[in-house]
Residue, then its C-alpha position, 0 to 999 in steps of 0.5 A: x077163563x080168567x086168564x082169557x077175561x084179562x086179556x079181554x080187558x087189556x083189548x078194551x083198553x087198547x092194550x093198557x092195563x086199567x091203572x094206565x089207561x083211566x090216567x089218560x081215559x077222561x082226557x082223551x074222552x073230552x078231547x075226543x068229544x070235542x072232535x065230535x062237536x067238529x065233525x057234526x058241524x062239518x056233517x051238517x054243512x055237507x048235507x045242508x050242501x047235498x040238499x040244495x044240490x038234490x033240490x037243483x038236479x045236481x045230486x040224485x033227487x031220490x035221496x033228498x029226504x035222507x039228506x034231509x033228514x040228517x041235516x035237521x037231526x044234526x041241527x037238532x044236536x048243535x043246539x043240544x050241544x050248544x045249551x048244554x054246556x055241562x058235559x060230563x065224562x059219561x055224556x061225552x063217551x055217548x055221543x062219541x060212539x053215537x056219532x060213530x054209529x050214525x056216520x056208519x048208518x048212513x053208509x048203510x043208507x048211501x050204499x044201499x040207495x044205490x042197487x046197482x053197484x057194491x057199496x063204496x061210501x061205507x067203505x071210506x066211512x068206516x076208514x073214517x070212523x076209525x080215527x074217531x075215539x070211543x073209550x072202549x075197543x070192544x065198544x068199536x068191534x061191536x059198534x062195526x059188526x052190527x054196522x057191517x050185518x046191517x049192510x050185508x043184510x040190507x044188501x041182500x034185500x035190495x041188491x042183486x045175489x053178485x053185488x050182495x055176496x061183494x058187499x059182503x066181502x068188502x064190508x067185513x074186510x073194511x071192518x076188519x081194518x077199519x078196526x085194526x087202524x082204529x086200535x093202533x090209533x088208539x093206543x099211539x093216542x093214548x100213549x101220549x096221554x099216558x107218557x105226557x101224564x108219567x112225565x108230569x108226574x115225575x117232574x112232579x115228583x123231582x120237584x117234591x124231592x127237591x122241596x123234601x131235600x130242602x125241607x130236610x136239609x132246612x130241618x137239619x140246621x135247625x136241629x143243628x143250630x138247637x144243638x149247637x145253642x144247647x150244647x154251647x149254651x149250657x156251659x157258658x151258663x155255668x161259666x157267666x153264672x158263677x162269675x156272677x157269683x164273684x162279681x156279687x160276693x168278693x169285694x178285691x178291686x183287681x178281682x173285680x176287674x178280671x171277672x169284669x174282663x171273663x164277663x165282656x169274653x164270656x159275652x163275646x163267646x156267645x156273641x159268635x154263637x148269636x151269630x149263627x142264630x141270629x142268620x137264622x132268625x133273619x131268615x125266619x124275620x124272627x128277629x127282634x129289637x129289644x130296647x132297654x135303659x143301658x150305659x153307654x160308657x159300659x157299652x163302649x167299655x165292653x166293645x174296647x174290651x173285646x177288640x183291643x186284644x185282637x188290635x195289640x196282637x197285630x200292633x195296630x193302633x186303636x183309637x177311642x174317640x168319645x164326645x164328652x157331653x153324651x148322656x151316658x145313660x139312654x134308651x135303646x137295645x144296647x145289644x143289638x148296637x154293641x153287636x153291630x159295632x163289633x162287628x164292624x170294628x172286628x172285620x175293620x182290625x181283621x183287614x188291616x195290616x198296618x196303621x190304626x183303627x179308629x171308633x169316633x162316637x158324637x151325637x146330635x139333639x133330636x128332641x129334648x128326650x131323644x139324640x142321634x148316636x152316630x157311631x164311625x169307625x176308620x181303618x187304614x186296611x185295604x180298602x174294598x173296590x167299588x164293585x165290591x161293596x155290594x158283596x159285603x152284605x152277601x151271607x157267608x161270601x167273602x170279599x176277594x176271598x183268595x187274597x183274604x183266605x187266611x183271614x177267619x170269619x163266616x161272613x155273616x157279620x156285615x150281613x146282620x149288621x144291615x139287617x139289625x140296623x134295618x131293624x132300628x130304623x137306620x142303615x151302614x153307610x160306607x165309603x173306601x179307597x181301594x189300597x188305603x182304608x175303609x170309613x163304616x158308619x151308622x146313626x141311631x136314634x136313643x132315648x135319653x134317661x139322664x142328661x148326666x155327660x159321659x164325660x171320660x167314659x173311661x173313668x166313668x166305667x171305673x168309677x162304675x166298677x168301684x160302684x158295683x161292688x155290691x150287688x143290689x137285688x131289684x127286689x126281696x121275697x122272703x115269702x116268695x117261693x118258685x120252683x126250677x126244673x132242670x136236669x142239670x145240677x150245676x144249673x141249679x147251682x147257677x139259678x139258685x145262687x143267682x137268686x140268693x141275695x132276693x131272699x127267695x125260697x128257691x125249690x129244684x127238681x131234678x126231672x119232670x117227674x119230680x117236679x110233677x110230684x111237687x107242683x101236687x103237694x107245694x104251692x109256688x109262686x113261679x116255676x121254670x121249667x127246662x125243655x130237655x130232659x130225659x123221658x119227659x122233656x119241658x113241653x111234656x112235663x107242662x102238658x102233665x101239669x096243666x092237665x093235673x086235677x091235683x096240682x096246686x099251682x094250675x093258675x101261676x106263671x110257667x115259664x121255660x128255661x132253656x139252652x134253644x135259642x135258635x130262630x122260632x124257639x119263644x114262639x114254640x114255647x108259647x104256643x106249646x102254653x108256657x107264660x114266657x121264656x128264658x133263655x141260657x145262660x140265664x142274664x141275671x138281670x131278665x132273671x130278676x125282671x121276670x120274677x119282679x113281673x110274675x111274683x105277687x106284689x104284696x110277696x115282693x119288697x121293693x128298694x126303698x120300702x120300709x121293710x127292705x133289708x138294709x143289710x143287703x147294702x152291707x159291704x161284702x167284707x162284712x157279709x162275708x165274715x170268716x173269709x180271712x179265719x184261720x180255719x177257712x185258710x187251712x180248709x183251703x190248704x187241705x183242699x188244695x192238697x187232697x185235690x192235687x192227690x186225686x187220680x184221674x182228673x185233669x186239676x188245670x182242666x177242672x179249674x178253668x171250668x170252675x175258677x177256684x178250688x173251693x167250687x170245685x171241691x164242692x162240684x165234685x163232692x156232688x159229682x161223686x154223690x150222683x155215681x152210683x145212681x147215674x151209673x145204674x140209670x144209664x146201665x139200666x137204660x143200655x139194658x132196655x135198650x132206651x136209647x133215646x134217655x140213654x143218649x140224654x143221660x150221657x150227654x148230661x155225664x159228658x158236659x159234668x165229666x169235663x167240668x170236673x176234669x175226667x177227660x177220657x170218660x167225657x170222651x168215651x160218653x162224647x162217643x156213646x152219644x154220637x153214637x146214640x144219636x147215629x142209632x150206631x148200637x155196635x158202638x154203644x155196645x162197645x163202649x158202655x161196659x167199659x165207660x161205665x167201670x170206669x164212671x164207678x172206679x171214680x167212686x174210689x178215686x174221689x174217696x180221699x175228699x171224704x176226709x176233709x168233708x168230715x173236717x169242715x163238717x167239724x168245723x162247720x158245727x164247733x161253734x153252735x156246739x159251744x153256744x148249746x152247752x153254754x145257754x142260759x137254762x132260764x133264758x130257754x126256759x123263756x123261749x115259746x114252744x115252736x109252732x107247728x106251721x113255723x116248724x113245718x116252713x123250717x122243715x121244708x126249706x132245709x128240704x130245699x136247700x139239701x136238694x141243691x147241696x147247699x149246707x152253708x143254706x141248711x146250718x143258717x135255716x136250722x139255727x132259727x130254731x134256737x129261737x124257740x123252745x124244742x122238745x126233747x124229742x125234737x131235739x134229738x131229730x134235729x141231732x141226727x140232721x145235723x150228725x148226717x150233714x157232718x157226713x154229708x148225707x142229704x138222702x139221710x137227713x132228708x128221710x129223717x125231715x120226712x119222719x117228722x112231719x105233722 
């Protein structure tokens, strides 16, 4: 039976099954309809004509009233159609199958006003009313057969038993047919709705996988991007950081110049990065014009630096024209023009085989605050053609690539350039000779600082050099206080050593976790947060703070800290509701104007106060006392040998990531401190099958493998986070075991620098041992008892200070209690921290600092 209702269904939808037949269903209703508006007009003007012809003797008199009669019922329905211009899918189905049923009704009539012969006008009526549309097939069966036993009993009433028995024959077979040609019309209608709307539908569909795929592919190099700035970023942050470290602190003239010179290429590494980010910014028009005082001479000393090496390799000559009487010190964004310099003179050394390259720099005064800077390069390389130039501006196309495909680039160079320049209120003028050299030039509006010349802007950046020996902090802050959470211990190395001289209570956490449970018991002035870390990342973290009843900093600024410089990344950050953002490496310089506009005015003592402290100014020779001792000379010696001793680091390797032994005897010494713990972490992860933190963490023990020189395990962990990432689990389960014995074997081969670590212990604490023994009893018997809240403040930067491995930090912050009178019993505590920073145990000495809290 049901089977029989099924393709009862199927014959009502004209073979269709109901998915494909209510596709067209509505469409052909209404074209339908409108057909009907057709046939009743032209219905109403054939009995209008029938009329006048019954009324004129042409036409038989005796049907005059259903002429008539139909006229002024089809007169009736126009005006209905006409006023109602609202018609609904419902309505339209009701007057196409009444127009059916009233054509075949008035066969009936025709055929039976005639009583003489078998009926002939239904007979081509329903042939008509066949190609007529109803939307159902059992509508029309219906429709026909009460139309054909109207007939055959209409017939038997008026006609003779021959023509009665004729009509019956031809009625039931013209509705036999009649409703065939009506089902096969039908369908073939309806087919084409149905293919029409099946091929719309799939070139809607191409059109949405073509919009997915470029979604997709336009997702994935914004992915790629982020990592490449992530991964990038992070090791250049460490790279540029330190070397801040030796521009501040270490007062050797030639030293100050190479570090200067790892300064302007550390730059230039991240400017070919830029390169790529900024394209992506354009492309968003997120990119953004950030105007800052600079020094002009720096810049030019900055852009000689980075080209004069490429121009010597190719013994081309590099010219440096400089108007004397710029002002040297100006308003603009020294970036953005340093960038488009390079990368016009880049591009003009790079396609130039022999002669000279010339950089010809003047302005003219604009107003008494304001000069053009035009700048000019000249080369003599091969010219472009005319029909070329345009080319030139064109993202990662090339000019004449055959002739030029040994020459590197991405062809992105010119490309930003036009549009920096755009941005700044200018644009690249450019004349060339095909075969004899090229002229690039801009102008640019600057805002003047100091009227002081340039001069020789070469003896002014030396004389400028030879000014920087000291750093000057913009600010101090002894009682400020902020906190940085990062999941990378070198950046907070970085972050906390760039800080050192703001005086600043500089607090870390290691993870979102931490940090949540120490914006709960500390307050902070500022925090920076990191955005990827493993299992809560910075956007979660902020989330967790902000909606913590608990935590005792809802109301300071937030701001993040992170690697993903890609296009869109400040917009994310403040939306997700972070205060500002910061990107890596960290510039030392918006580092410090951050904190200057987020740290609380009175916390902050400014150059020039009453209270600034003039020993910053001190010269470093003298803030660096002991740097020549004999005792530090010998700690290097012997680091230098237990070094060369250690097994299963690449030293040259390891060096080039840290510049000297003493830090990297230092990184590793808190390399092999996280061993233990990281192994296990990483182990527990792969056995939970946690693969996301699992990636993290050995991406994190990747990037810390290599600094210290461990190549092979920074491989394998390089392999395991490919592998992570790919959802590759084979690989994973392939290769952790083994990356993972061999990550612990480092735990012995590390051992030896135990040795000296027990040695600068001693030496670390010879002295303040001598002074104890040899105190005055009466002058400590003067000392005042330690307050408890002096103590508790004491307490808690050696806290801080241990988290960042800093001893040098933790010996200064305990010797401001011999200012006061201890208790025996505090004595002895502070003993015992002492005997565990000789063994170098934070975790110990941290326990013991939690013991004594009040």
């Amino acid at each position: 039976m049901e089977k029989f209702r099924e393709k009862l269904r199927n014959l009502n939808h004209y073979g269709y099954d109901p998915a494909s037949y209510e596709i067209s269903r509505n469409k052909v209703i209404m074209q339908a309809y409108q057909k009907c508006l057709n046939f009743t007009k032209v219905f109403q003007y054939v009995m209008a004509a029938f009329t006048v012809l019954s009324l004129m003797g042409f036409a038989r008199f005796e049907m005059l009233p259903e002429y008539l009669g139909f006229f002024l019922l089809l007169t009736f329905l126009r005006i209905y159609y006409h006023i109602n211009k609202e018609i609904t899918p419902g309505l339209a189905v009701f007057i196409c199958r009444g127009s059916i049923f009233l054509l075949l009704v008035f066969g009936i009539i025709e055929s039976a006003s005639d009583t003489q012969v078998v009926a002939t006008a239904i007979l081509a009526l329903y042939i008509v009313t066949a190609v007529v549309f109803t939307d159902s097939m059992l509508a029309y069966i219906i429709i026909c057969f009460i139309t054909d036993a109207m007939l055959i009993a209409s017939s038997f009433m008026v006609k003779s038993g021959s023509l009665a028995r004729g009509d019956v024959v031809n009625g039931t077979t013209f509705a036999i047919v009649a409703i065939s040609i009506h089902y096969f019309t039908q369908r073939e209608r309806i087919a084409f709705f149905v293919t029409s709307y099946q091929l719309s539908k799939l070139r809607e569909e191409q059109l949405q996988n073509e919009i997915s795929v470029a979604q997709e592919s336009n997702k994935a190099k914004s992915i790629f991007l982020s990592k490449m700035s992530h991964e990038i970023r992070t090791p250049i942050n460490a790279i540029l950081g330190m070397n801040e470290m030796i521009l501040r602190e270490y007062d050797d003239p030639q030293l100050n110049e190479y570090a200067t010179n790892i300064q302007s290429s550390g730059q230039t590494l991240l400017s070919l990065i830029n390169d790529i980010l900024d394209f992506s910014k354009i492309e968003a028009s997120k990119l953004e014009i950030i105007p800052v005082n600079y020094e002009l001479s720096a810049l030019i000393n900055d852009i000689v630096n980075m080209v004069s090496v490429r121009a010597q390799q190719k013994a081309l000559t590099l010219n440096i024209n400089v108007s004397p009487d710029i002002p040297n010190y100006l308003y603009g964004d020294d970036i953005r023009i340093r960038q488009c310099v390079l990368n016009i003179l880049t591009n003009a050394v790079k396609y130039t085989e022999q002669g000279s390259v010339t950089l010809n720099i003047t302005s003219k005064q604009y107003t008494a605050d304001e000069i053009f800077l035009r700048f000019c390069v000249v080369d003599t390389g091969i010219g472009i053609k005319s029909e070329d130039i345009e080319k030139l501006f064109s993202p990662f196309e090339r000019i004449e690539e055959d002739r030029n495909r040994s020459i590197e680039g991405t062809g992105l160079g010119m490309n930003i350039t036009k549009h920096l320049l755009a941005l700044m209120g200018t644009h690249l003028e450019v004349s060339s000779v095909y075969g004899e050299g090229s002229d690039f030039s801009f102008e640019i509006r600057q805002g003047i600082i100091d009227t002081t010349p340039i001069g020789d802007f070469k003896v002014t950046h030396k004389a400028h050099l030879r000014n920087k020996n000291i750093h000057e902090p913009g600010f101090i802050s002894p009682e400020g206080k902020v906190l940085v959470i990062d999941d990378n211990a070198m950046n907070l190395k970085v972050i906390t050593g760039l800080l050192k001289e703001t005086r600043l209570m500089v607090d870390t956490a290691q993870s979102g976790f931490e940090g949540l449970e120490k914006v709960c018991t500390n307050k902070y002035d500022c925090i920076f947060v990191d955005h990827l870390m493993p299992k809560m990342d910075g956007i979660e973290t902020l989330k967790q703070m902000k909606s913590s009843t608990i935590n005792k900093n809802p109301d300071v600024p937030y701001i993040a800290l992170t690697a993903n410089a890609i296009s869109g990344a400040r917009e994310e950050y403040l939306a997700a509701g972070f205060d500002d953002y910061l990107s890596k490496p960290v510039d030392p310089v918006l580092l410090e104007a951050q904190l200057m506009k987020y740290l609380p005015a009175a916390k902050m003592i400014l150059p020039g106060s009453k209270n600034f402290d003039e020993t910053i100014k001190a010269p470093k020779a003298i803030r660096r006392i002991g740097y020549e001792s004999g005792a530090l000379e010998t700690e290097h010696d012997s680091i230098s040998e237990l070094l060369e001793s250690v097994t299963g680091i690449d030293l040259a390797t390891a060096l080039s990531n840290t510049g000297t032994k003493e830090l990297l005897f230092e990184i590793v010494k808190d390399y092999r401190a996280h061993i233990t713990k990281t192994a296990d972490k990483i182990e527990s992860e792969y056995q939970d099958k946690d693969w996301e933190n699992f990636t993290i963490d050995v991406h994190a023990l990747k990037s810390t493998s290599r600094i210290i020189g461990a190549i092979e395990l920074s491989e394998m962990c390089q392999k395991l986070e490919t592998a992570g990432k790919a959802s590759d689990i084979s690989t994973i389960e392939t290769l952790t075991d083994s990356m993972l014995d061999l990550y612990r074997s480092y735990l012995q081969n590390l051992s030896p620098l135990d040795t000296l670590s027990a040695k600068t212990g001693d030496i670390g604490t010879e002295g303040t041992a001598g002074y104890a023994d040899e105190a005055d009893i009466s002058a400590s018997k003067k000392k005042e008892a330690i307050p408890v809240s002096v103590l508790n403040d004491i307490l808690t930067d050696v806290k801080t200070h241990l988290e960042d491995f800093d001893y040098t930090a933790v010996e200064e912050t305990l010797a401001r209690l011999d200012e006061y009178k201890l208790s025996d019993t505090l004595k002895g505590k502070i003993s015992e921290i002492r005997e565990a920073l000789d063994n170098l145990d934070a975790e110990i000495a941290t326990e013991i600092i939690d013991s004594m809290s009040t």
